[in-house]
N, C-alpha and C positions, 0 to 999 in steps of 0.2 A: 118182789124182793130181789135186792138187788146179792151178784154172788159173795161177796166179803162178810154182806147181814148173815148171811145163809152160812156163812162158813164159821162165823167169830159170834153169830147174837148178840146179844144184850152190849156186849162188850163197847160195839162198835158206835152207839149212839148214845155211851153211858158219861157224862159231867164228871165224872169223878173216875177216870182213865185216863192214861198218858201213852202215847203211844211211841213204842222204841225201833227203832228201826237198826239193824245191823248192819253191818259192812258187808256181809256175803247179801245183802238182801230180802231177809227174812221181818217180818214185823211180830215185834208182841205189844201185846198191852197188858200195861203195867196200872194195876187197880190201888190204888190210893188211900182207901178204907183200912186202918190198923187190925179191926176184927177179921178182914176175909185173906185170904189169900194174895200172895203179891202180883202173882202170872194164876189166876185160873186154868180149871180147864175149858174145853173149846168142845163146839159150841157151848155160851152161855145161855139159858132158855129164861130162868128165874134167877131173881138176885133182890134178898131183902134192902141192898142199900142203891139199889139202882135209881138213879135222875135222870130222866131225858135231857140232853144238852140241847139249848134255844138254839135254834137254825143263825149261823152266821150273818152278820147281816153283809150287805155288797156294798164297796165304797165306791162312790160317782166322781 
């Protein structure tokens, strides 16, 4: 597991996340679901609206 999984869980591999990045450098993700939370807490372990995001495909 790589360290960002380890640090953010679910978060980081979840279809339904956007992720924000700030000017000092900092990242959140921002959860998209009306019912949960807009920034979680961290690590996310479980998450009833979690989707795994389909691996990007590579353009030739």
């Amino acid at each position: 597991m790589d360290p960002e999984t380890q640090r953010v869980g679910l978060c980081v591999t979840c279809e339904k996340v956007k992720t924000v990045d700030s000017a000092r450098g900092s990242r959140f993700y921002l959860c998209t679901v009306p019912e949960l939370p807009k920034y979680p807490q961290l690590p996310r372990r479980a998450c009833p609206a979690y989707v795994k995001r389909a691996p990007s495909s590579t353009m030739r």
